[in-house]
C-alpha positions in Angstrom: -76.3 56.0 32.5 -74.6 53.9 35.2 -71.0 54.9 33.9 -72.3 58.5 34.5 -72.8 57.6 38.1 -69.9 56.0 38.6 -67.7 58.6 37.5 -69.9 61.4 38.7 -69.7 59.3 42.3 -65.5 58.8 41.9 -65.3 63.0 40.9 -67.7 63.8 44.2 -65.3 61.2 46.2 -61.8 62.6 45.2 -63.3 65.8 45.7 -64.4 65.3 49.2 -61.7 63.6 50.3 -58.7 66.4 48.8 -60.8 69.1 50.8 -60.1 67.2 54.2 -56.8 68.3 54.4 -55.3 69.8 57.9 -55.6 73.0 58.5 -52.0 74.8 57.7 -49.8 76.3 60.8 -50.0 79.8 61.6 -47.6 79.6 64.3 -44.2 80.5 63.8 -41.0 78.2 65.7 -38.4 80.0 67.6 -35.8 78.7 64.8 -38.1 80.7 62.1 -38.7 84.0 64.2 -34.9 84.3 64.5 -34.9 83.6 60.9 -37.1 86.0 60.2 -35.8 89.0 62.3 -32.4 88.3 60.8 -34.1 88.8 57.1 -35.7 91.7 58.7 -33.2 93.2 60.2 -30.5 93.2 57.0 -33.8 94.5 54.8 -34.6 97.5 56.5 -30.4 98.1 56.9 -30.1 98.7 53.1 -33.2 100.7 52.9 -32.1 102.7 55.7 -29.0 103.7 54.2 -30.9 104.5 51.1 -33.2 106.8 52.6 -30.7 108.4 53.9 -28.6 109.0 51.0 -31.5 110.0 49.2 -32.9 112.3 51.9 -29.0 114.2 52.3 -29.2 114.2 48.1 -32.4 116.5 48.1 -32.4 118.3 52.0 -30.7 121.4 50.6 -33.4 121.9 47.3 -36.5 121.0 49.8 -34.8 123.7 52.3 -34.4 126.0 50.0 -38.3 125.8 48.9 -39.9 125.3 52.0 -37.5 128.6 52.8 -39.1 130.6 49.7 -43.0 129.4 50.7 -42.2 130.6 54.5 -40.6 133.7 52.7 -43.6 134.6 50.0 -46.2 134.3 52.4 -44.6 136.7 55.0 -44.4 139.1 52.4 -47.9 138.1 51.8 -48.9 139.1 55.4 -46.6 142.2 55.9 -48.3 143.7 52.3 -51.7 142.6 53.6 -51.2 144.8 56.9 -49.5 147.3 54.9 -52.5 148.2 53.1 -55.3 147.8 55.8 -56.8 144.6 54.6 -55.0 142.4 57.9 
């Protein structure tokens, strides 16, 4: 019985005393906000050009659909008025 205390008292100690620890730091230095706008800024470079090889890949097939929706529902609307029901 006394060895359980002891150990059960030594767990609850280590315990306590790991949980003590300072509190980490949320504030950023100068030296790392540099840092981090330089990681920043070459990231959204590459992505950038990405997009926009991606976006002049598909602009003429979106065009071209958006084109034919704008086109179908016209005709939609004119054939609507056409036969009284607009």
């Amino acid at each position: 019985m006394n060895k359980l205390l002891i150990s059960i008292s030594i767990i609850s100690a280590i315990v306590v005393f790991n949980s003590c620890d300072k509190p980490e730091r949320t504030i950023m230095t100068s030296e790392e906000k540099a840092m981090l706008d330089s990681l920043y800024a070459k990231r959204v470079s590459g992505v950038r050009k990405k997009a926009d090889s991606i976006c002049k890949a598909r602009y003429q097939s979106i065009f071209d659909s958006a084109k034919d929706s704008f086109y179908q529902s016209y005709v939609k609307e004119i054939e609507a008025i056409l036969n009284g029901e607009g």
